[in-house]
MINUTOR-195518 format. One record per atom (N, C-alpha, C): residue number from 1; residue in three letters; atom name; x, y, z. Coordinates in steps of 0.1 Angstrom, whole numbers, padded with zeros to 4 digits. Layout:
+-----+------+------+-------+-------+-------+
! seq ! type ! atom !    c1 !    c2 !    c3 !
+-----+------+------+-------+-------+-------+
! NUM !  ALA !   CA !     X !     Y !     Z !
...
+-----+------+------+-------+-------+-------+
// end
This chain:
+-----+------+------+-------+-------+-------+
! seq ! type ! atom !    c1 !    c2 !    c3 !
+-----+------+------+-------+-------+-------+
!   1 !  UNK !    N ! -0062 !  0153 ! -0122 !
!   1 !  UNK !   CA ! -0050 !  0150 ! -0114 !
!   1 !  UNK !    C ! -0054 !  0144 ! -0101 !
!   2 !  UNK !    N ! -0045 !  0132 ! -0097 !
!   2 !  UNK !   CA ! -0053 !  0126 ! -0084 !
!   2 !  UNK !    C ! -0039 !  0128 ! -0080 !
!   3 !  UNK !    N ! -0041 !  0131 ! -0065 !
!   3 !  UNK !   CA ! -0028 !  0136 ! -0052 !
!   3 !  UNK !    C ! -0031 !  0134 ! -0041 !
!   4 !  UNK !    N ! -0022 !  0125 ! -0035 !
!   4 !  UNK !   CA ! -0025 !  0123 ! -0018 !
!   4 !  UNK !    C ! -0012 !  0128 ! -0014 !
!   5 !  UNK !    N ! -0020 !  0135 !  0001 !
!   5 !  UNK !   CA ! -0007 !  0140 !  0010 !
!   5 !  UNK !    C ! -0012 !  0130 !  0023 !
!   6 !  UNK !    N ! -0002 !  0132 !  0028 !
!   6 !  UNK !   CA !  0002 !  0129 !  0039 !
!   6 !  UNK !    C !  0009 !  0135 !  0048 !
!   7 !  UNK !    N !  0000 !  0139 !  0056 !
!   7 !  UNK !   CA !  0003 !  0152 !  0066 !
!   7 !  UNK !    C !  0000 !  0149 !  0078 !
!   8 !  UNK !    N !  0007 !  0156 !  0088 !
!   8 !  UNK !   CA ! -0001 !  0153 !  0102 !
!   8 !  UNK !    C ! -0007 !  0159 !  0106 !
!   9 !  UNK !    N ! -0019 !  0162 !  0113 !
!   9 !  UNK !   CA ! -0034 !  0170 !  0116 !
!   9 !  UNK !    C ! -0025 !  0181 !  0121 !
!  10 !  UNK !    N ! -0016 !  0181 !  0130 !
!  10 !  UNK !   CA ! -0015 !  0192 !  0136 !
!  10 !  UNK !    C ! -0006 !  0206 !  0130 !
!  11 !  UNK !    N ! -0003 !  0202 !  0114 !
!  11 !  UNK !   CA !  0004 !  0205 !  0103 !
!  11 !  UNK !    C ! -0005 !  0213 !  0090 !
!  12 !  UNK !    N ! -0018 !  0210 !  0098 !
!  12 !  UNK !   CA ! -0028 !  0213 !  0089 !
!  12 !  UNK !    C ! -0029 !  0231 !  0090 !
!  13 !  UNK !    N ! -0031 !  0240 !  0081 !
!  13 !  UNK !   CA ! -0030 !  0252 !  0085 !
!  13 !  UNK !    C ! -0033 !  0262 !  0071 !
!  14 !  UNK !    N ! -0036 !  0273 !  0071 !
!  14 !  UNK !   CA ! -0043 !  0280 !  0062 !
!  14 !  UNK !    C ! -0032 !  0280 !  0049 !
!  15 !  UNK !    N ! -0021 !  0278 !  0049 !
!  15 !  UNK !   CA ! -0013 !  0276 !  0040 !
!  15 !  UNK !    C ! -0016 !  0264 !  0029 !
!  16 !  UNK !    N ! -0014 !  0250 !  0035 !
!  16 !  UNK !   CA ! -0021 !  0241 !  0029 !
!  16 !  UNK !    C ! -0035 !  0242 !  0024 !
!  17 !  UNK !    N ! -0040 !  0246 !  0027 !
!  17 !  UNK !   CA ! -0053 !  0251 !  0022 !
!  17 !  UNK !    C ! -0049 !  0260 !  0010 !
!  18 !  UNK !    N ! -0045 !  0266 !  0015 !
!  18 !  UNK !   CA ! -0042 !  0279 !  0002 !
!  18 !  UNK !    C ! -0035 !  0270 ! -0012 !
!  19 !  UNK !    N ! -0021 !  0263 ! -0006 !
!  19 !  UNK !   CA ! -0022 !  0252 ! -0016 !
!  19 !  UNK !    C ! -0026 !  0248 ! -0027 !
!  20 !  UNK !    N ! -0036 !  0240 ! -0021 !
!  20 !  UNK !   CA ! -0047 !  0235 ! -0026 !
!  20 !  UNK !    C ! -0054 !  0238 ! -0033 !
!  21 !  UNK !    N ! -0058 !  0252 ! -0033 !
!  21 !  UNK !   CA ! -0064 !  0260 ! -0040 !
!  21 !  UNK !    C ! -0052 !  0261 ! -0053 !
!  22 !  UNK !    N ! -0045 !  0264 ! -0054 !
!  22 !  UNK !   CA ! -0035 !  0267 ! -0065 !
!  22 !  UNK !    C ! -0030 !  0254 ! -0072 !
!  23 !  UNK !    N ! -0030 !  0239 ! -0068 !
!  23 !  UNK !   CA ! -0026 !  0235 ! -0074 !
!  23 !  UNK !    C ! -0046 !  0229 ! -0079 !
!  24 !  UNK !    N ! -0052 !  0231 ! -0076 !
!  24 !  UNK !   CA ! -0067 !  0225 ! -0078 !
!  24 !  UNK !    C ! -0077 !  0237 ! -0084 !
!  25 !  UNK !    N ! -0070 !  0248 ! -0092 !
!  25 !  UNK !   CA ! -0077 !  0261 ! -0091 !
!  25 !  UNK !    C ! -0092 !  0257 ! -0100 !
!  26 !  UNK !    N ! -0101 !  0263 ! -0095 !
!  26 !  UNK !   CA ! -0113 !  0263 ! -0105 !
!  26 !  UNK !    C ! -0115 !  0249 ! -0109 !
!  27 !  UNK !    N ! -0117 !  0235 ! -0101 !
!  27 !  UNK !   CA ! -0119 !  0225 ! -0103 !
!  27 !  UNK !    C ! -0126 !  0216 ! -0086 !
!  28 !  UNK !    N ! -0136 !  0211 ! -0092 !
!  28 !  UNK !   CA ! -0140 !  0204 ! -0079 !
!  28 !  UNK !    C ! -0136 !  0194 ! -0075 !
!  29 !  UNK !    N ! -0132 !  0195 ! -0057 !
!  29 !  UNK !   CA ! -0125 !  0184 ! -0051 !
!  29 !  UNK !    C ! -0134 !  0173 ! -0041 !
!  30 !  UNK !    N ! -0128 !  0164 ! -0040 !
!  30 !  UNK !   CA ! -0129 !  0152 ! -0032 !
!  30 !  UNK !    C ! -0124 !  0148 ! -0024 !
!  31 !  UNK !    N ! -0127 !  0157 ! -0010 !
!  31 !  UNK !   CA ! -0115 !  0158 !  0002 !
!  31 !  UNK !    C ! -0118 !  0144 !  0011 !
!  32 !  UNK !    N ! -0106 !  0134 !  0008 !
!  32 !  UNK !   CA ! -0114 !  0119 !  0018 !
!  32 !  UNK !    C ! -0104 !  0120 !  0033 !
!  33 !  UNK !    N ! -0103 !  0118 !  0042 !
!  33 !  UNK !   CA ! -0098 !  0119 !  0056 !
!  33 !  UNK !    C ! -0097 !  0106 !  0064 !
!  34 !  UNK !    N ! -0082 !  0099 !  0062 !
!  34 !  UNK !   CA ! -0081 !  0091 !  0072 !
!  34 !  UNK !    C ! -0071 !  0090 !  0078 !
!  35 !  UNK !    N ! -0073 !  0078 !  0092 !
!  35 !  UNK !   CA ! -0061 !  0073 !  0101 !
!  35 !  UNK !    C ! -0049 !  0067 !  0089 !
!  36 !  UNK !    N ! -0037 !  0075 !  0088 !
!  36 !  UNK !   CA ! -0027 !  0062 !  0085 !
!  36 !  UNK !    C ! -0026 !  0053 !  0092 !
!  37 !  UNK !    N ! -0021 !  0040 !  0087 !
!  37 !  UNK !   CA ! -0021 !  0022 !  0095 !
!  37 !  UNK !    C ! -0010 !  0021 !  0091 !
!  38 !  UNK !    N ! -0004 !  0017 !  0101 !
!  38 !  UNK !   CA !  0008 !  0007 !  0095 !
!  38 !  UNK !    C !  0008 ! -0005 !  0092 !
!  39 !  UNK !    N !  0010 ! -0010 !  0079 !
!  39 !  UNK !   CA !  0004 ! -0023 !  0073 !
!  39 !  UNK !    C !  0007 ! -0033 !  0081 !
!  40 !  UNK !    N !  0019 ! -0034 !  0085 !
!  40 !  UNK !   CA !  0026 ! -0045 !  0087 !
!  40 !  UNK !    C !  0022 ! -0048 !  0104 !
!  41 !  UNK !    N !  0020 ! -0038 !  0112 !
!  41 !  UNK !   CA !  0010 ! -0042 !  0123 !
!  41 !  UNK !    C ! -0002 ! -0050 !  0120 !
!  42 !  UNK !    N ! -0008 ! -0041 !  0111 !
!  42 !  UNK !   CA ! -0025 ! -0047 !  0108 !
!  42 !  UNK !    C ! -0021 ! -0061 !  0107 !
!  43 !  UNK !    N ! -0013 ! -0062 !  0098 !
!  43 !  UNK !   CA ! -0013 ! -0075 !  0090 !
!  43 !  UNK !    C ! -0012 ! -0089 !  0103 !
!  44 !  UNK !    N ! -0001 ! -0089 !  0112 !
!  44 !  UNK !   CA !  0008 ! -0089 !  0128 !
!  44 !  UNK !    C ! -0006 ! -0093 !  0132 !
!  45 !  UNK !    N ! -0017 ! -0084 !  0136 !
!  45 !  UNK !   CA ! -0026 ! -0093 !  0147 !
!  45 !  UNK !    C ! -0034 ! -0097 !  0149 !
!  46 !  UNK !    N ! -0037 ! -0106 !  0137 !
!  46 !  UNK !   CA ! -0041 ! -0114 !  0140 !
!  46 !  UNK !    C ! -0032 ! -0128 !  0141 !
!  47 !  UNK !    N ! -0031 ! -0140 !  0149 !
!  47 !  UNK !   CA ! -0026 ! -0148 !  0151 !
!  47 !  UNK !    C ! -0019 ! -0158 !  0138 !
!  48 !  UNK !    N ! -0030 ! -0158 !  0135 !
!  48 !  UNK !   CA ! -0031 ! -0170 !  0124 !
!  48 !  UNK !    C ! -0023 ! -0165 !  0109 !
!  49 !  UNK !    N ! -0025 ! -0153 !  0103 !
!  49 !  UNK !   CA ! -0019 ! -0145 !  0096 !
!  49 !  UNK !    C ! -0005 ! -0141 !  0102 !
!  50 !  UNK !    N ! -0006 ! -0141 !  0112 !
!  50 !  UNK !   CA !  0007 ! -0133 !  0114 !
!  50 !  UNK !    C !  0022 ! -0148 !  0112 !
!  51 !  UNK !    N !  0015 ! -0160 !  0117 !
!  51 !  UNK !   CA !  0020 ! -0172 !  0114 !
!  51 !  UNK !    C !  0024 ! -0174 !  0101 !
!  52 !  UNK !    N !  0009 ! -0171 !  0092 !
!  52 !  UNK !   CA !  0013 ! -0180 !  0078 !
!  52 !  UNK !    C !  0026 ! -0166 !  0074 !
!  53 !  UNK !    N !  0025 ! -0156 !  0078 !
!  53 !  UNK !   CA !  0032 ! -0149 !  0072 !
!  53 !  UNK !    C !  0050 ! -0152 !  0075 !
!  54 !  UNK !    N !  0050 ! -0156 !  0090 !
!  54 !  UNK !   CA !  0065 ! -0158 !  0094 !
!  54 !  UNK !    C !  0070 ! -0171 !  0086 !
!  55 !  UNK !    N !  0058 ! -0182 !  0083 !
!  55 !  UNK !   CA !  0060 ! -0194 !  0072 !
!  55 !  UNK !    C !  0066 ! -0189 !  0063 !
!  56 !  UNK !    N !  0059 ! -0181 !  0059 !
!  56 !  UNK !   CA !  0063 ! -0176 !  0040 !
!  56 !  UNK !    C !  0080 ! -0171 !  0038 !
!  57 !  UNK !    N !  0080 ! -0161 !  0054 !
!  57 !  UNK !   CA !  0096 ! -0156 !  0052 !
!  57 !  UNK !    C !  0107 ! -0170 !  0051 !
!  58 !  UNK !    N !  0105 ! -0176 !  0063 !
!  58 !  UNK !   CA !  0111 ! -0187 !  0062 !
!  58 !  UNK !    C !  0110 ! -0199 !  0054 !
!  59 !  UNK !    N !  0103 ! -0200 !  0045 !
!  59 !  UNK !   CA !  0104 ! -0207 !  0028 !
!  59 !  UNK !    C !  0108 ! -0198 !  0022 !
!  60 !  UNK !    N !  0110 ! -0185 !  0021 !
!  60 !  UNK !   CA !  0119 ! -0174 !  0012 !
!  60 !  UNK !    C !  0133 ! -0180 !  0017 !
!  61 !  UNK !    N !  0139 ! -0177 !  0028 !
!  61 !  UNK !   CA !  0149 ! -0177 !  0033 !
!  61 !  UNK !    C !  0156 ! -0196 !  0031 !
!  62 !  UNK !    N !  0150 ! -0203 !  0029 !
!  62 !  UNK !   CA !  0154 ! -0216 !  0024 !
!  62 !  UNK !    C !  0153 ! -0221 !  0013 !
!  63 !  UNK !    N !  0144 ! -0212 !  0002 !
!  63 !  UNK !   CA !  0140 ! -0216 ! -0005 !
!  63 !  UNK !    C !  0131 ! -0231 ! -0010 !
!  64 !  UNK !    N !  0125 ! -0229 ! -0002 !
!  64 !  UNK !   CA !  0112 ! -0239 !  0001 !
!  64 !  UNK !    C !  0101 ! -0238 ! -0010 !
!  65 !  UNK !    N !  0100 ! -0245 ! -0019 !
!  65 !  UNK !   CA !  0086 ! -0244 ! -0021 !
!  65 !  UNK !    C !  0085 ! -0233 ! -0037 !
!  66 !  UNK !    N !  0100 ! -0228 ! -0040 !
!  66 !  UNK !   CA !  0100 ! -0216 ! -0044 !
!  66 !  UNK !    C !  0099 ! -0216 ! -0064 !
!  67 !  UNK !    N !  0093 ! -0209 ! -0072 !
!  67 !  UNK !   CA !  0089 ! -0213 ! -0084 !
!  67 !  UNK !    C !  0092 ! -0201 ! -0088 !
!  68 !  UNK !    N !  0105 ! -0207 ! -0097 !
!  68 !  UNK !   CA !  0107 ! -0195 ! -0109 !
!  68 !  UNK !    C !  0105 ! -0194 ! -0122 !
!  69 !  UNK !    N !  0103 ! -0181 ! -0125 !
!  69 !  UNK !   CA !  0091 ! -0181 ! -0137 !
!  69 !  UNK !    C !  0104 ! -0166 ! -0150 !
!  70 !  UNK !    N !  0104 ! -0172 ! -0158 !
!  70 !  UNK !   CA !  0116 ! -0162 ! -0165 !
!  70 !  UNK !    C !  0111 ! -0153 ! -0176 !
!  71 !  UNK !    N !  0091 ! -0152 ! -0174 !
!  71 !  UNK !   CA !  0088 ! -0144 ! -0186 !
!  71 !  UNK !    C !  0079 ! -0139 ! -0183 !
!  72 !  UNK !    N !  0067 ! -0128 ! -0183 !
!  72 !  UNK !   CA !  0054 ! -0125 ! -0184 !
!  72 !  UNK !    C !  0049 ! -0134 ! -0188 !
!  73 !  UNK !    N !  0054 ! -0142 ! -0201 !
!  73 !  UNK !   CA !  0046 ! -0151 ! -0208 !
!  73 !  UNK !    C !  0041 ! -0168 ! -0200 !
!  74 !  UNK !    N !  0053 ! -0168 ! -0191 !
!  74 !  UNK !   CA !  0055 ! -0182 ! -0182 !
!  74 !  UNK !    C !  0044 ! -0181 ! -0174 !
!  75 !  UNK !    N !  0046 ! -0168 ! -0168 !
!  75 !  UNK !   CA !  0037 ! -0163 ! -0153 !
!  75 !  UNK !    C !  0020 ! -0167 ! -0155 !
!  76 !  UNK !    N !  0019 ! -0160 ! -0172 !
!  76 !  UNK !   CA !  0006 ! -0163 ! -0175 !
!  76 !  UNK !    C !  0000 ! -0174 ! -0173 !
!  77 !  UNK !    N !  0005 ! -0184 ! -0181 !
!  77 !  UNK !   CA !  0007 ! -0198 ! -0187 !
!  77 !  UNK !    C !  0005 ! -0207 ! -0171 !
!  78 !  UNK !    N !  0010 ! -0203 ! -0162 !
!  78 !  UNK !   CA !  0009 ! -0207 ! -0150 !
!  78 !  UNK !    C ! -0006 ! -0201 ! -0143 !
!  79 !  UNK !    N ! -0011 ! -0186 ! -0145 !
!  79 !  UNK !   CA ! -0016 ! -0184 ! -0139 !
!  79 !  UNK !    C ! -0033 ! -0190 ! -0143 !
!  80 !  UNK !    N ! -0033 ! -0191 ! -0159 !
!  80 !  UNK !   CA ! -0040 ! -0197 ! -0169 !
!  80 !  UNK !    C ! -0045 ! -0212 ! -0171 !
!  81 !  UNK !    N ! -0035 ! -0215 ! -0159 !
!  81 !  UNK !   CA ! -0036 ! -0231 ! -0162 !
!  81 !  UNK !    C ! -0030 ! -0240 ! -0175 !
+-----+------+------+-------+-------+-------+
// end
């Protein structure tokens, strides 16, 4: 069973631990530890990205450029060459 939480450090406490034990009993774990990001900043700063990105909204929003595809089988066939 794979399971991510999402907690905040200062949320952290013998309970969740205990937890964890009960839903993980008698199996070894792989505790990984990081910063949440919010995507859509990351994505935001850099300059250039953050452009092509406001491009893209505004060909959504006009429908610029825009290619519809009505099957898995089309999508392929496109993506396949």
């Amino acid at each position: 069973m794979n399971t991510i939480f999402q907690i905040n450090a200062d949320e952290l406490d013998g309970k969740f631990l205990d937890t964890l034990k009960k839903l993980f009993k008698n199996k070894k774990l792989v505790i990984s530890v990081m910063e949440d990001t919010d995507e859509t900043a990351y994505l935001l700063q850099s300059e250039s990205n953050s452009q092509r990105l406001f491009n893209a909204l505004e060909e959504i929003k006009t429908k610029k450029d825009l290619m519809i595809v009505n099957s898995v089988e089309e999508l392929e066939a496109l993506v396949n060459g």
